[in-house]
C-alpha positions, 0 to 999 in steps of 0.5 A: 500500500503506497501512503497516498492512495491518489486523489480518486481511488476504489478500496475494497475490503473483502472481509468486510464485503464493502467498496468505498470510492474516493474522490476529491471534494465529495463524500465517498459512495460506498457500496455492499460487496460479494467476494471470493468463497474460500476455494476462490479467494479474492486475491490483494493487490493494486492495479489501475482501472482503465476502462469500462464494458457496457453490456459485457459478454461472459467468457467463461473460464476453463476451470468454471466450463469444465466443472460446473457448466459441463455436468450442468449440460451434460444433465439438461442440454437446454440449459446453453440456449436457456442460459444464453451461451454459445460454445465455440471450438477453441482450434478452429474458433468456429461457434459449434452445436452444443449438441454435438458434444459429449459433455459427459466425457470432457476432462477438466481444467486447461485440457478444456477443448471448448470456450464458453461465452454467455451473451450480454443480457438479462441473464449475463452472470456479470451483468450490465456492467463491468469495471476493468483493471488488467491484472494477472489474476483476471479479477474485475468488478461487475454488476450481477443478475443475482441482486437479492444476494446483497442481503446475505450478511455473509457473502463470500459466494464468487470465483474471485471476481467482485460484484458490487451492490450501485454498479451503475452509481460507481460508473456515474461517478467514475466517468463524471456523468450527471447520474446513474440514469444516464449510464442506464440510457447509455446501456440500453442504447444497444445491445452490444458490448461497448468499451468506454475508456476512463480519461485518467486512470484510477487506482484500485486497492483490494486489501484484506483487513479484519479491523477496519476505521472510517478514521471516526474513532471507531473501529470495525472489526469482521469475520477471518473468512479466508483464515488468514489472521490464524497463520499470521497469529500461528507465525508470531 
């Protein structure tokens, strides 16, 4: 963590399930949260935000389209075009006949010889909307078409990535827009994805701190969801 964090940034404390975003003369829009489950840890790291997509695909990862979409197939074949997803043959990159593929019988992980894509729409895993940082860990924020778990008091229920409560607030504030109204009409302008490109970059912190200040006085303090606390304590 560098001692200043810039004059706009985006802090996400997992544990706490929360995003504060910062900007110079303006109360911070904080938001609710849901992270990485303990097999899928939300990572800590600092990267730049770049850009934004509109109306974004979902190009499903190998480790999701083998071990949970694949069986998920296998058992109910309508459930691609249900769902709204294409297959497409990773060597000739042609789009393919779910059908014609025995679901069954595929191994898992990078052997995975299919990609997956869920189209934009009303039911996209990510949404309407999703903040891009390009980083290592192919972790972003994202808008969700499950906004009922935001009322979950626990909500470490992702593969890692971010989902964030006001999507289309942050994305007001980010682009200086005169409300999420705007960034509403901008979507439903068009169907297809649009890549807005931010005029200056904005840092994004993702930390894991149990015990947390607003610099009030008080102190927060939140559940050890990835049991990281335990192996600092166990290595004093």
């Amino acid at each position: 963590m560098p001692r200043e964090l810039g004059s706009s940034y985006v802090i996400v404390d997992v544990p706490a399930y929360r995003l504060w975003f910062h900007q110079p003369g303006k109360k911070p829009l904080t938001m609710r949260t849901i992270v990485g489950d303990y097999k899928n840890q939300t990572p800590s790291f600092t990267q730049k935000m770049k850009y934004l997509v509109m109306n974004p695909n979902w190009y499903v990862p190998n480790s999701i389209a083998s071990k949970e979409l694949a069986p998920k197939i296998s058992e109910d074949p309508d459930y691609v075009d249900r769902a709204g997803f294409k297959v497409y043959d990773k060597q000739s990159k042609q789009q393919i006949d779910p059908a014609s593929v025995d679901w069954a019988s595929l191994g898992t992980g990078s052997e995975f010889p299919y990609r997956i894509v869920q189209s934009s729409g009303n039911t996209n895993a990510l949404g309407d909307i999703k903040f891009i940082f390009p980083n290592r860990h192919g972790i972003y924020l994202h808008d969700t078409s499950a906004p009922s778990l935001f009322r979950k008091d626990k909500r470490a229920l992702s593969h890692g990535c971010i989902r964030i409560e006001k999507p289309l607030e942050l994305a007001a504030r980010i682009l200086g827009t005169s409300s999420p109204d705007e960034i509403a009409s901008m979507i439903q302008s068009s169907s297809h994805n649009r890549h807005v490109n931010l005029k200056g970059e904005i840092p994004v912190y993702l930390v894991y701190m149990t015990a947390w200040s607003e610099g009030k006085g008080d102190i927060s303090f939140f559940n050890d969801i990835y049991k990281r606390d335990r192996r600092l304590l166990a290595a004093k």
